[in-house]
N, CA, C and O atoms as a GROMACS GRO file, in nm:
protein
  580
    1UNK      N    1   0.085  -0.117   0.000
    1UNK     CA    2   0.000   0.000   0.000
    1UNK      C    3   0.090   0.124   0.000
    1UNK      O    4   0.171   0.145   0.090
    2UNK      N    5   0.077   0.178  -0.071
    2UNK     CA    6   0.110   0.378  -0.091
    2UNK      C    7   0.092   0.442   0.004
    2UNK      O    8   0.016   0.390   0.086
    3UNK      N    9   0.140   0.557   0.034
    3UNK     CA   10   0.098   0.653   0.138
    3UNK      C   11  -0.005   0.714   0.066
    3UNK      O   12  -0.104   0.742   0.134
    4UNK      N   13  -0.013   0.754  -0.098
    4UNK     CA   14  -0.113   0.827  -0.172
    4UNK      C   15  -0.245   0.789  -0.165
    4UNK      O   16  -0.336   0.868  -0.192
    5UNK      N   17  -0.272   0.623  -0.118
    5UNK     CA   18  -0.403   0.563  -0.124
    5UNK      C   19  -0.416   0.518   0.013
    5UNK      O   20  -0.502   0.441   0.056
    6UNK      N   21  -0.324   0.574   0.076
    6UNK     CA   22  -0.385   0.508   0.256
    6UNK      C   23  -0.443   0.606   0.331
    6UNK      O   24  -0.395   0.718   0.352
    7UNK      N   25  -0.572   0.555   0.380
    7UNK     CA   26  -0.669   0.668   0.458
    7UNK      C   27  -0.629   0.605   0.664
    7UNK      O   28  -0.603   0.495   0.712
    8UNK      N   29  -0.642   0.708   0.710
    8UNK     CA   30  -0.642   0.676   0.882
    8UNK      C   31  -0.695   0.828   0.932
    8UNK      O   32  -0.705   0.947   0.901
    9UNK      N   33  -0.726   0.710   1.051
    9UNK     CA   34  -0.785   0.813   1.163
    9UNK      C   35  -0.732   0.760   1.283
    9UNK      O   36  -0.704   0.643   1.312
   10UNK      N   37  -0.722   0.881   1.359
   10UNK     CA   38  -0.697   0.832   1.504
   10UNK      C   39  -0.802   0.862   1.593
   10UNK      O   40  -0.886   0.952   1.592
   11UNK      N   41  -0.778   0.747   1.685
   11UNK     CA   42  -0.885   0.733   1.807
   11UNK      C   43  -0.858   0.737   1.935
   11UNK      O   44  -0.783   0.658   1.992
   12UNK      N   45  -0.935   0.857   2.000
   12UNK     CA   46  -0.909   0.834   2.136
   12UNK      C   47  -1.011   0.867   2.241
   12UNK      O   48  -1.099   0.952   2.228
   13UNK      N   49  -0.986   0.766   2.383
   13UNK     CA   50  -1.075   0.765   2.481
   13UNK      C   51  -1.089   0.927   2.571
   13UNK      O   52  -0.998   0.976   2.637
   14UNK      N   53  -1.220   0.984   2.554
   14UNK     CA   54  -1.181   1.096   2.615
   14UNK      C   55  -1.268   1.095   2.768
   14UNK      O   56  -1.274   1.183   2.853
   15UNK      N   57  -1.334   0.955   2.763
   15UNK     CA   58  -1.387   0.917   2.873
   15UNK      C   59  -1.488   0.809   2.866
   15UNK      O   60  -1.517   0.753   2.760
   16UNK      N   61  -1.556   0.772   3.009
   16UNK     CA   62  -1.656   0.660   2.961
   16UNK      C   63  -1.733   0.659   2.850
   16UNK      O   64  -1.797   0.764   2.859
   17UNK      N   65  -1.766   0.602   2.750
   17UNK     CA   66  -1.814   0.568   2.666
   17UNK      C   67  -1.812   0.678   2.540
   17UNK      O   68  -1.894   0.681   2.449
   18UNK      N   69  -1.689   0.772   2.558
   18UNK     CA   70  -1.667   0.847   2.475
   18UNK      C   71  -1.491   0.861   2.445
   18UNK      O   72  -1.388   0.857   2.512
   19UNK      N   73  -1.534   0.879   2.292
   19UNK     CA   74  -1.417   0.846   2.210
   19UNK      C   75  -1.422   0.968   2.140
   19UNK      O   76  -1.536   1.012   2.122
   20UNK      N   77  -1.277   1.070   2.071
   20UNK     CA   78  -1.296   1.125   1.981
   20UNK      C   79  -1.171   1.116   1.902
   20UNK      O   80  -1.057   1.128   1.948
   21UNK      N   81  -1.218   1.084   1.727
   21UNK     CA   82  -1.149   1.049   1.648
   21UNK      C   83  -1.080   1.186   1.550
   21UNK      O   84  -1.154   1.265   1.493
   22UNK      N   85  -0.957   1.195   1.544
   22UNK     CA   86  -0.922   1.337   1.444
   22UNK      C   87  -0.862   1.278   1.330
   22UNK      O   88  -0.840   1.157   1.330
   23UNK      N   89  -0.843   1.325   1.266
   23UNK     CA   90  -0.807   1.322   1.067
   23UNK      C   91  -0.675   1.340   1.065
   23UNK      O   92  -0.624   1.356   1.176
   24UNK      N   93  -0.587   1.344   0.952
   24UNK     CA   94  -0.490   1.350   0.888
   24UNK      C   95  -0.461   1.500   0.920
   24UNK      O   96  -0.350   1.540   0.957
   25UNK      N   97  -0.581   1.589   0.903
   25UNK     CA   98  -0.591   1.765   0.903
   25UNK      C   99  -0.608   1.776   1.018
   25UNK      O  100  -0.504   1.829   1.055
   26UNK      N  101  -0.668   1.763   1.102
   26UNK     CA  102  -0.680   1.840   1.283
   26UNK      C  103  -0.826   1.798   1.321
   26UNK      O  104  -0.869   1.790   1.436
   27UNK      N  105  -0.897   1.771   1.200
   27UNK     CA  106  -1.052   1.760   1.224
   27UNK      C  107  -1.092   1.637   1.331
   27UNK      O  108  -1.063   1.521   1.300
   28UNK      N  109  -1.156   1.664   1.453
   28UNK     CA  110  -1.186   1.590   1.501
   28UNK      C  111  -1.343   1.576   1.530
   28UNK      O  112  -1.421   1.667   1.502
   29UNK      N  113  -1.381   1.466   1.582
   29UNK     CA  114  -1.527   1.393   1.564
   29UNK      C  115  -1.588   1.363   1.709
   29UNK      O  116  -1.556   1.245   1.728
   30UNK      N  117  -1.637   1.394   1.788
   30UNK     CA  118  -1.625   1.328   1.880
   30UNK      C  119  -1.786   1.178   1.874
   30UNK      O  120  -1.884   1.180   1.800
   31UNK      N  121  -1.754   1.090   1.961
   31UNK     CA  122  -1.807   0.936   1.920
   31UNK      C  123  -1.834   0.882   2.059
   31UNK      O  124  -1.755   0.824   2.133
   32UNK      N  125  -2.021   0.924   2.088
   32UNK     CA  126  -2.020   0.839   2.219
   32UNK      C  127  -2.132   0.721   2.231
   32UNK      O  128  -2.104   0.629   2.154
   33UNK      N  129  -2.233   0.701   2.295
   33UNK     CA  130  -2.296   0.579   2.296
   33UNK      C  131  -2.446   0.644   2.274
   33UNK      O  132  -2.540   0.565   2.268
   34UNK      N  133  -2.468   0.767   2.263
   34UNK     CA  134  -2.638   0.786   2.221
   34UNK      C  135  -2.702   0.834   2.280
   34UNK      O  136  -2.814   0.871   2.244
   35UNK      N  137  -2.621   0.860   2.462
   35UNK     CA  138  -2.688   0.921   2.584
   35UNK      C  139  -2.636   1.080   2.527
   35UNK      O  140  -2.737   1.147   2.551
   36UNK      N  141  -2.560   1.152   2.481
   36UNK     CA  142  -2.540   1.271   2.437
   36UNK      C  143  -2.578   1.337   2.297
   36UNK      O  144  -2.642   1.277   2.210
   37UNK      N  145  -2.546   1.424   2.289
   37UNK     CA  146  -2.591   1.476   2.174
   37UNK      C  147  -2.438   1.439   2.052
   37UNK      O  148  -2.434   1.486   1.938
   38UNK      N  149  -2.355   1.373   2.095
   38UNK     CA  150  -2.260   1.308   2.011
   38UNK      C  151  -2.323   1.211   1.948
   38UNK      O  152  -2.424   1.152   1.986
   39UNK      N  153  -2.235   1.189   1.806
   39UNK     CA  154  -2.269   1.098   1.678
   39UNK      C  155  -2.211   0.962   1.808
   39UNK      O  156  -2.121   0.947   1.890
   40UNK      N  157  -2.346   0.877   1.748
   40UNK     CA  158  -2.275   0.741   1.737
   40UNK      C  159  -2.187   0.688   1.670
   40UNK      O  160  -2.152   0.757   1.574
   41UNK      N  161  -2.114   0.549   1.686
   41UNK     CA  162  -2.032   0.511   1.564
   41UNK      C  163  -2.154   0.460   1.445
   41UNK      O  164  -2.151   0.471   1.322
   42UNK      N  165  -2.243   0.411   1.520
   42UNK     CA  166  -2.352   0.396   1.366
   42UNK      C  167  -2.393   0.464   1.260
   42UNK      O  168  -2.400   0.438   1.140
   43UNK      N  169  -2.428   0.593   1.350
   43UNK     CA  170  -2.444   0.724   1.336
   43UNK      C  171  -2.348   0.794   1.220
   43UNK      O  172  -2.379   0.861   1.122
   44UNK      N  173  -2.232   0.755   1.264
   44UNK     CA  174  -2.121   0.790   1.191
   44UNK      C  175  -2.090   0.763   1.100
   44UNK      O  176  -2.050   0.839   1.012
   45UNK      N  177  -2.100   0.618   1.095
   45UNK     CA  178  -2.110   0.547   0.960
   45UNK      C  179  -2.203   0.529   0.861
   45UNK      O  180  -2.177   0.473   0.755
   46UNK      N  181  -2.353   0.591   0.901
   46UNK     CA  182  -2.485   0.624   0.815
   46UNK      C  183  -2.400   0.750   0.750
   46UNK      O  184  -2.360   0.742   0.634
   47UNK      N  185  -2.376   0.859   0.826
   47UNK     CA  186  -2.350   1.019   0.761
   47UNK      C  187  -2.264   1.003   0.679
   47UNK      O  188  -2.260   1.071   0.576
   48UNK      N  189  -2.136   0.870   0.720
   48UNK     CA  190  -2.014   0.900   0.599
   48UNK      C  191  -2.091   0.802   0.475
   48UNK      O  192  -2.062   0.820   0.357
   49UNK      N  193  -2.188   0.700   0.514
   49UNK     CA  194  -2.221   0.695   0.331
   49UNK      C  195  -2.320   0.770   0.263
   49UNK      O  196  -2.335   0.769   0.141
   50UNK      N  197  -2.380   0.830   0.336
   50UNK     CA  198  -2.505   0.963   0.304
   50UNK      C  199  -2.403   1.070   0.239
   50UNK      O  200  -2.424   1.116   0.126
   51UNK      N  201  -2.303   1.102   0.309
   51UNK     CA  202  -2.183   1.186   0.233
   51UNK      C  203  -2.089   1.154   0.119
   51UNK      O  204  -2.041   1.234   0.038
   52UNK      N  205  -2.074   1.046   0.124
   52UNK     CA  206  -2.014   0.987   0.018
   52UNK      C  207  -2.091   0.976  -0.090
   52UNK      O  208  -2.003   1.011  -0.169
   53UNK      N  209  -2.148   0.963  -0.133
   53UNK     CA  210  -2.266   0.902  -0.192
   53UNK      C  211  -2.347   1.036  -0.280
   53UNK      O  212  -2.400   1.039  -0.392
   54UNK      N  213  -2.327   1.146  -0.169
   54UNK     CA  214  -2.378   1.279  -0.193
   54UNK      C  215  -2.290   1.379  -0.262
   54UNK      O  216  -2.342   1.473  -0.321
   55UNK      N  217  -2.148   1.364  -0.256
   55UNK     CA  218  -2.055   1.407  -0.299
   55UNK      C  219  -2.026   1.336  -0.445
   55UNK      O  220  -1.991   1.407  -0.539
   56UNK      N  221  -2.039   1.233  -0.456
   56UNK     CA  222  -2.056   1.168  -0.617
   56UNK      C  223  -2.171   1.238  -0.676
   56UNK      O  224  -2.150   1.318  -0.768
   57UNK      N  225  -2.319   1.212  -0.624
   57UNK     CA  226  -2.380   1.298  -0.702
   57UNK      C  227  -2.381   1.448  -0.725
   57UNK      O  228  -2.425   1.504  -0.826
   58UNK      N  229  -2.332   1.499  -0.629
   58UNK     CA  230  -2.294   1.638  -0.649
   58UNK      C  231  -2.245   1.670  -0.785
   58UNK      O  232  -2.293   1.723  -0.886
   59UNK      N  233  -2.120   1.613  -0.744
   59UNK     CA  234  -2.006   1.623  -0.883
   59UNK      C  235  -2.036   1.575  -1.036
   59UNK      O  236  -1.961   1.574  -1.133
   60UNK      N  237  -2.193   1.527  -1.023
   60UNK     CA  238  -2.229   1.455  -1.137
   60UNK      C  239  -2.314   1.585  -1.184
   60UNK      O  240  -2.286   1.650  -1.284
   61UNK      N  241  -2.420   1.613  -1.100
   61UNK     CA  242  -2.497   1.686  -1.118
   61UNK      C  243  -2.491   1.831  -1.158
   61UNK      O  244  -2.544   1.884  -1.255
   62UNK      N  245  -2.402   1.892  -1.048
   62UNK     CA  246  -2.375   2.060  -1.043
   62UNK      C  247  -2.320   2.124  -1.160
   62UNK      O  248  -2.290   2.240  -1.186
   63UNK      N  249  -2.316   1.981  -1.241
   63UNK     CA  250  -2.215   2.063  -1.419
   63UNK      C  251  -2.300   2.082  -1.503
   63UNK      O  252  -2.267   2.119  -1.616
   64UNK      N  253  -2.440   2.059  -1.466
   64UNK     CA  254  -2.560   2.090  -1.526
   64UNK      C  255  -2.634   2.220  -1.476
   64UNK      O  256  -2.680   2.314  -1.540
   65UNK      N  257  -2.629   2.194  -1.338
   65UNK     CA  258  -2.724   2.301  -1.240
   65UNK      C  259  -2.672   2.238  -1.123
   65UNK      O  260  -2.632   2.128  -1.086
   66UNK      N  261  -2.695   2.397  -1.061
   66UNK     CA  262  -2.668   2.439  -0.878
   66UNK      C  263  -2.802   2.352  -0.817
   66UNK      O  264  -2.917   2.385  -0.847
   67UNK      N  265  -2.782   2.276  -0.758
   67UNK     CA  266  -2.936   2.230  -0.704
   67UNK      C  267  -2.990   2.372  -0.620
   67UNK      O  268  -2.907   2.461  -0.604
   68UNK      N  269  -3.124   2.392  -0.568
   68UNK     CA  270  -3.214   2.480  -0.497
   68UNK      C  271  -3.186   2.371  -0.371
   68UNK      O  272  -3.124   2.420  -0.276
   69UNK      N  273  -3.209   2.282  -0.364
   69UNK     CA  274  -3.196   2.179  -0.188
   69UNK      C  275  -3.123   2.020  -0.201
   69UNK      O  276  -3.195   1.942  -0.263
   70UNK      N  277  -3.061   1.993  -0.178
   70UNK     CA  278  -2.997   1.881  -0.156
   70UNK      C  279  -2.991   1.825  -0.021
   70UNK      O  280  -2.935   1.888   0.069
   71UNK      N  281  -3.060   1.677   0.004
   71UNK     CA  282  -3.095   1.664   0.123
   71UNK      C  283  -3.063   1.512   0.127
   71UNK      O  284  -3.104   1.480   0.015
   72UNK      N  285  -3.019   1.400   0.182
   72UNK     CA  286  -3.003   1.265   0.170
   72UNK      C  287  -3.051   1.216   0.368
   72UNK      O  288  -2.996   1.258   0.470
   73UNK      N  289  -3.164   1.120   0.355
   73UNK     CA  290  -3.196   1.062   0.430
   73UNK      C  291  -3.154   0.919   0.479
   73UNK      O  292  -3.137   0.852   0.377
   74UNK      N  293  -3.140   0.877   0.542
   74UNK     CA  294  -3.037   0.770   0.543
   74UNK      C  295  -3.106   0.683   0.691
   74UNK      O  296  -3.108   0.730   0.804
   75UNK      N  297  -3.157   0.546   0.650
   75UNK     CA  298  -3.231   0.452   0.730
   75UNK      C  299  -3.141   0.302   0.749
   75UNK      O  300  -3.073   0.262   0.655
   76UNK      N  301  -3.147   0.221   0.888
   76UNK     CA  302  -3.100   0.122   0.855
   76UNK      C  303  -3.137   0.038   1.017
   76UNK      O  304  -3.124   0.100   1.122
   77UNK      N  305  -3.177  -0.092   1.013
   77UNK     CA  306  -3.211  -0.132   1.114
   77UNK      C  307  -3.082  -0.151   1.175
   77UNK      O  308  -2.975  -0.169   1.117
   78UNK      N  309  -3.105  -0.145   1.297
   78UNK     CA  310  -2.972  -0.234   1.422
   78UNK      C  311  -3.074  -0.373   1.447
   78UNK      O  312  -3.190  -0.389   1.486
   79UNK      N  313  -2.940  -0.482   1.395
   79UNK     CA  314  -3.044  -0.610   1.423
   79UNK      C  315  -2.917  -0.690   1.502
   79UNK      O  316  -2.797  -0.690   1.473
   80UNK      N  317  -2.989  -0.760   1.615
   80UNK     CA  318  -2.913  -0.845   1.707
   80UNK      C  319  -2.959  -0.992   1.650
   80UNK      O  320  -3.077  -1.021   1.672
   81UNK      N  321  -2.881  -1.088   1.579
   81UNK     CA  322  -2.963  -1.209   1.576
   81UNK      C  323  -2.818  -1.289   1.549
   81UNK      O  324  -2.714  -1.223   1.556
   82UNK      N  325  -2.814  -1.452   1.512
   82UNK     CA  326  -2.764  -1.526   1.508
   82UNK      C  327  -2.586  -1.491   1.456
   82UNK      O  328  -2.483  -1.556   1.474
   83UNK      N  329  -2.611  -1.351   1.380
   83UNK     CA  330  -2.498  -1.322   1.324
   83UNK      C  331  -2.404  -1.224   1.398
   83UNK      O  332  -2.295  -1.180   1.362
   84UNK      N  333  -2.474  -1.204   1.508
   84UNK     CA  334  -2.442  -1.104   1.613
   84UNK      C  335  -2.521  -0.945   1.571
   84UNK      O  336  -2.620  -0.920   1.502
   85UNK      N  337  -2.430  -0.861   1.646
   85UNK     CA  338  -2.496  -0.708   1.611
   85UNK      C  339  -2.491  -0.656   1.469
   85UNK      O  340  -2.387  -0.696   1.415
   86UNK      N  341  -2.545  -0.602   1.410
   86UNK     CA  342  -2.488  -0.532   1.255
   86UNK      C  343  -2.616  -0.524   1.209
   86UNK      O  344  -2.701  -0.609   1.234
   87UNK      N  345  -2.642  -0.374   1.106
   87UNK     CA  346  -2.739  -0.342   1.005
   87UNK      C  347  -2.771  -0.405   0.948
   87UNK      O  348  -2.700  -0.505   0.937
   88UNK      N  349  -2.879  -0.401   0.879
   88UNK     CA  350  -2.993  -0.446   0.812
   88UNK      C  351  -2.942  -0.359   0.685
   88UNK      O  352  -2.847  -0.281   0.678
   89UNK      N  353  -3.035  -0.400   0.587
   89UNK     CA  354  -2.997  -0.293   0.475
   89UNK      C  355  -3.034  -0.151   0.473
   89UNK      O  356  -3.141  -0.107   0.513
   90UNK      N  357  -2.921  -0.071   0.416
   90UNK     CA  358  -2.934   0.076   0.436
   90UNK      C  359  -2.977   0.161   0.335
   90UNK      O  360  -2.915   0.179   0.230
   91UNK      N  361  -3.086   0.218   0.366
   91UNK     CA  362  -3.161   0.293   0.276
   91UNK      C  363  -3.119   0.466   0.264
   91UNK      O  364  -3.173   0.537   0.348
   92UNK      N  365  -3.014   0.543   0.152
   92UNK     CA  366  -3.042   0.664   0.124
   92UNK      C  367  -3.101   0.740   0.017
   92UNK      O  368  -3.079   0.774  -0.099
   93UNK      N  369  -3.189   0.753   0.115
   93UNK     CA  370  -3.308   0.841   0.062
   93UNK      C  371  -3.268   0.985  -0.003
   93UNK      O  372  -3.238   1.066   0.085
   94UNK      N  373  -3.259   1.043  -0.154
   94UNK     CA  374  -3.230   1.141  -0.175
   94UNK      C  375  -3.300   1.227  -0.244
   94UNK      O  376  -3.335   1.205  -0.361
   95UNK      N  377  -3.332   1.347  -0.171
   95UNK     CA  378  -3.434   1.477  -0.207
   95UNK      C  379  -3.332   1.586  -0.269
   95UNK      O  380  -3.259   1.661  -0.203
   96UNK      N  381  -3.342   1.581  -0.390
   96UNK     CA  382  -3.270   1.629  -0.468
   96UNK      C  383  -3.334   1.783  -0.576
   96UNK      O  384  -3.313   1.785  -0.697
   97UNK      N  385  -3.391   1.868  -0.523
   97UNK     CA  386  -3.425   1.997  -0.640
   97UNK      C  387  -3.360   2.085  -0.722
   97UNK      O  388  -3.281   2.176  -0.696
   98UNK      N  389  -3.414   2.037  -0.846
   98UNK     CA  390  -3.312   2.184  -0.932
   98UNK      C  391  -3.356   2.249  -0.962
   98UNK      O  392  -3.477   2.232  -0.949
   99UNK      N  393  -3.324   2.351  -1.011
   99UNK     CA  394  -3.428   2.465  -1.100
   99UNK      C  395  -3.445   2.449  -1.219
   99UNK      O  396  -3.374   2.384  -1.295
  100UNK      N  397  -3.605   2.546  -1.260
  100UNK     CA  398  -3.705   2.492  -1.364
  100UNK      C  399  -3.596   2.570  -1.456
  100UNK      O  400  -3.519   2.665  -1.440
  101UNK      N  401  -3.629   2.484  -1.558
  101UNK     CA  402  -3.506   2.561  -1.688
  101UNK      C  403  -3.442   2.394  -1.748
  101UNK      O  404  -3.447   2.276  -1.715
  102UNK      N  405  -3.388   2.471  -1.843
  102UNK     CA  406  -3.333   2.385  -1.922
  102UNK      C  407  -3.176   2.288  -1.835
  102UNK      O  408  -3.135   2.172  -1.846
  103UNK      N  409  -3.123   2.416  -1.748
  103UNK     CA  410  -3.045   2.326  -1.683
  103UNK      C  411  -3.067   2.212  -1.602
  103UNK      O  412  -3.011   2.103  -1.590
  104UNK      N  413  -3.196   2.288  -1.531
  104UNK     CA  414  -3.206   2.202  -1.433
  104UNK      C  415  -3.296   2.071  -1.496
  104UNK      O  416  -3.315   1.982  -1.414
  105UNK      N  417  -3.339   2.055  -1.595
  105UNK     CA  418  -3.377   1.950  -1.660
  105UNK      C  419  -3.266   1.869  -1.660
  105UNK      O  420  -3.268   1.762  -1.598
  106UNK      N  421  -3.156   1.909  -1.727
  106UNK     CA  422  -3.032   1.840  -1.753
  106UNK      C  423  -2.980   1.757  -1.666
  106UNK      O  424  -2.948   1.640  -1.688
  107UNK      N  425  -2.968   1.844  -1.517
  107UNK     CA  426  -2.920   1.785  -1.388
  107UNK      C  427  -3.042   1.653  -1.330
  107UNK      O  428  -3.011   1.543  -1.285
  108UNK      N  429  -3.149   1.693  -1.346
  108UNK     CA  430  -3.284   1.594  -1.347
  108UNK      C  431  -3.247   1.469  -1.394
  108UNK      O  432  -3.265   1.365  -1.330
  109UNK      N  433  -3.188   1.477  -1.523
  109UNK     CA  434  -3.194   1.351  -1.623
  109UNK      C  435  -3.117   1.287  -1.639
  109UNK      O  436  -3.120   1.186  -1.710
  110UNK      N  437  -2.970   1.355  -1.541
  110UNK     CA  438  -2.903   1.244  -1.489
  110UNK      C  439  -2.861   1.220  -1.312
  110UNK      O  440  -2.748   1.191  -1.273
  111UNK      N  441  -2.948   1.234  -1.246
  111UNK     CA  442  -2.970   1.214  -1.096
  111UNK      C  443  -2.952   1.071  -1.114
  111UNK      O  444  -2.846   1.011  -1.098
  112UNK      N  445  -3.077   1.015  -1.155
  112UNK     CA  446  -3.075   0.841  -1.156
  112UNK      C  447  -2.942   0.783  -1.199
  112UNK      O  448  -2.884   0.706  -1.123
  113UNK      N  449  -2.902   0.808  -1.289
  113UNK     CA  450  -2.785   0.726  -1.335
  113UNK      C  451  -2.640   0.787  -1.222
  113UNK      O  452  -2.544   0.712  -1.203
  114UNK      N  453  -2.644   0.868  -1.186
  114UNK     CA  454  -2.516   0.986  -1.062
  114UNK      C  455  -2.531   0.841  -0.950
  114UNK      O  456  -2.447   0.759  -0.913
  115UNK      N  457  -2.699   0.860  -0.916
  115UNK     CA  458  -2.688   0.760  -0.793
  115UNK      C  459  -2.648   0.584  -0.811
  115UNK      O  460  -2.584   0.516  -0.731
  116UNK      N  461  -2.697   0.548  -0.920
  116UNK     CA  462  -2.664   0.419  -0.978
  116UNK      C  463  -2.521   0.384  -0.968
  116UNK      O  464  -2.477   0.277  -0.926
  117UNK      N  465  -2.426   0.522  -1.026
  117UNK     CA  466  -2.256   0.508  -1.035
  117UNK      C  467  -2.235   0.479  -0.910
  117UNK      O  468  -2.206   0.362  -0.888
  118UNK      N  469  -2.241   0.567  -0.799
  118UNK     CA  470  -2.198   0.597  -0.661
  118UNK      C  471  -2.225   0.473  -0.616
  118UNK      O  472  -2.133   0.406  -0.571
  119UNK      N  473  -2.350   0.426  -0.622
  119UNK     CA  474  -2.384   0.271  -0.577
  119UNK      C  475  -2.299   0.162  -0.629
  119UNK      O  476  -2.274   0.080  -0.540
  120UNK      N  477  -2.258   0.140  -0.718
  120UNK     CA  478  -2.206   0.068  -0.793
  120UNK      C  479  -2.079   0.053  -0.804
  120UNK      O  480  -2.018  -0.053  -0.786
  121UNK      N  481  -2.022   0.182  -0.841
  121UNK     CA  482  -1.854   0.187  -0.830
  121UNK      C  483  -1.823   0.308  -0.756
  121UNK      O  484  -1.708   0.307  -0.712
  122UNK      N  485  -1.883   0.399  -0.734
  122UNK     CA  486  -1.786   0.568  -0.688
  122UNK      C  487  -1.763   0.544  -0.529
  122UNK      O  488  -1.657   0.543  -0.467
  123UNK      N  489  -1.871   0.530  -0.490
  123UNK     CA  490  -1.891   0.579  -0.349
  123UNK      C  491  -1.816   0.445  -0.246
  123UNK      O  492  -1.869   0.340  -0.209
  124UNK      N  493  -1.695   0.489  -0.222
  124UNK     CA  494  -1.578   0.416  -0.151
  124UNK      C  495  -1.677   0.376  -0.008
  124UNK      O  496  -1.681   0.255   0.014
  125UNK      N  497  -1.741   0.447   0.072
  125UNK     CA  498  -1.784   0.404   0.178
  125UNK      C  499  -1.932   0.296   0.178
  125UNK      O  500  -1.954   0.210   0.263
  126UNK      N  501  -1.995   0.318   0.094
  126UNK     CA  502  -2.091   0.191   0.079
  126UNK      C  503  -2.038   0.116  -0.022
  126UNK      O  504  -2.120   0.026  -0.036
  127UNK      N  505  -1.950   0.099  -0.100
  127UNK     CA  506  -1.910  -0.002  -0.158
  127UNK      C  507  -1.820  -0.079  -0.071
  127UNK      O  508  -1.786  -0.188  -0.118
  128UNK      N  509  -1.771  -0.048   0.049
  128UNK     CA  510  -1.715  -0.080   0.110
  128UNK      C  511  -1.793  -0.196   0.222
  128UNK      O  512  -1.752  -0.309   0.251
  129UNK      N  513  -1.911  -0.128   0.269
  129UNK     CA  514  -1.999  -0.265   0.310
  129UNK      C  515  -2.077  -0.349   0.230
  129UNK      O  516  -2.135  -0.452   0.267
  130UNK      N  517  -2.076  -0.308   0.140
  130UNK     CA  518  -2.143  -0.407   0.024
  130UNK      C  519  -2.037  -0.516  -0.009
  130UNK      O  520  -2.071  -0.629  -0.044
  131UNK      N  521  -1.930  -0.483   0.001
  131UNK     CA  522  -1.845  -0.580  -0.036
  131UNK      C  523  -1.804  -0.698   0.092
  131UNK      O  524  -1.843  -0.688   0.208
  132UNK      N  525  -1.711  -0.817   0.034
  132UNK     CA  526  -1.668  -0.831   0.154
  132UNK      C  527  -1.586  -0.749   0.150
  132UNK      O  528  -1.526  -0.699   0.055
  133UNK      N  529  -1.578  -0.724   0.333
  133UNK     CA  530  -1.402  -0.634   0.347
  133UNK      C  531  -1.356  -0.704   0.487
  133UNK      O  532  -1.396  -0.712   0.603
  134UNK      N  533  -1.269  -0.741   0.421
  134UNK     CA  534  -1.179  -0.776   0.569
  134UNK      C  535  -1.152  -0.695   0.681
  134UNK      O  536  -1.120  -0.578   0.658
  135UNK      N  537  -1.159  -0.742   0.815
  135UNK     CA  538  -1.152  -0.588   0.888
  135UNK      C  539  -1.078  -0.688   1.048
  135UNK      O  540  -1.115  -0.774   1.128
  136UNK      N  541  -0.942  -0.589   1.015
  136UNK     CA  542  -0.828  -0.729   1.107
  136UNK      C  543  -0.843  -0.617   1.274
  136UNK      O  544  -0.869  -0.496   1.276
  137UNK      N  545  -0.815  -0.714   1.402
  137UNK     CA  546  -0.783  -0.684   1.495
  137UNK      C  547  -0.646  -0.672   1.558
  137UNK      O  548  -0.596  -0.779   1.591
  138UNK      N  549  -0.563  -0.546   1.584
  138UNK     CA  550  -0.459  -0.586   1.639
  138UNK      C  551  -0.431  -0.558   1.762
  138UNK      O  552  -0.523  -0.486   1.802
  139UNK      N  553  -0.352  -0.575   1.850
  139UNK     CA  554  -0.318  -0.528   1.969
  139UNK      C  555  -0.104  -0.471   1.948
  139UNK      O  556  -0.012  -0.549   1.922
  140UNK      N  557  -0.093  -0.336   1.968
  140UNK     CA  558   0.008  -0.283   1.930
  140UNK      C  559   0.105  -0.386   1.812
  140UNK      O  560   0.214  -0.442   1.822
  141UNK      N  561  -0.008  -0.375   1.690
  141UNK     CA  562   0.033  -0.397   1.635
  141UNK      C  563   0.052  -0.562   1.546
  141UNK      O  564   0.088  -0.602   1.435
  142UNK      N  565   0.004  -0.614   1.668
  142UNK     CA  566  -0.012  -0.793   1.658
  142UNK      C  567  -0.116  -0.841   1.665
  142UNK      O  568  -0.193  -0.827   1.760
  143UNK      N  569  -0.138  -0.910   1.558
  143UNK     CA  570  -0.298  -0.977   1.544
  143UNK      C  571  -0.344  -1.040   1.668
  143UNK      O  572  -0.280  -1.110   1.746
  144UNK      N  573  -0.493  -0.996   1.672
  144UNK     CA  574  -0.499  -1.078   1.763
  144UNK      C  575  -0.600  -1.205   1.702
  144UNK      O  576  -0.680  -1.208   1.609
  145UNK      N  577  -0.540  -1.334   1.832
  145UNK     CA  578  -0.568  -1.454   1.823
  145UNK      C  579  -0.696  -1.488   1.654
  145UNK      O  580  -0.735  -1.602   1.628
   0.00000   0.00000   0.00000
């Protein structure tokens, strides 16, 4: 792996049941369990594929027309069963307006196919659970068991 294609974050305990994670840039997140007004990690991981996802169509769209509202809703059960904890399938919902005009026709007529790409190949963070992805445990550094 490259340094050009490797993404990280760091994580840290800033108390019981709260964690806050910062970026490569300074940006930090803070990550607790649901009793605060902090993102969950679920939470977290709904917004980064609602964002991801939203940022492909952006970039598809805006070369046609400025949208008037761009809005992505984003649903997904928490299911406890035989397979342990983990989502259900995740639904983003996207409310997308352009303006009346010829542009915004343009941007209209390719929304469907923007979201199809992102689903399919663009959008690194739900293609990422759609896929398998391996996801290793270490302890400083050493797998664990």
């Amino acid at each position: 792996m490259t340094e050009s294609n490797q993404r990280s974050i760091s994580l840290a305990r800033t108390g019981p049941y709260t964690f806050e994670a910062v970026n490569s840039r300074g940006t930090r997140l803070v990550l607790g369990e649901g009793d605060t007004s902090d993102f969950t990690p679920i939470e977290a991981l709904l917004a980064a594929a609602a964002a991801c996802s939203a940022m492909d169509v952006d970039h598809i769209t805006r070369r046609r027309a400025e949208p008037e509202s761009f809005e992505v809703a984003v649903r997904a059960p928490k299911l406890r069963d035989e397979l342990g904890n983990h989502l259900g399938g995740i639904e983003l919902d996207f409310r997308v307006v352009f303006p009346a005009g010829p542009e915004g026709d343009r941007a209209r007529s390719v929304l469907s196919r923007a979201l199809a790409q992102s689903r399919d190949r663009l959008c690194t963070v739900s293609r990422t659970v759609q896929l398998p992805t391996p996801v290793s445990y270490l302890i400083d550094g050493d797998p664990v068991g």
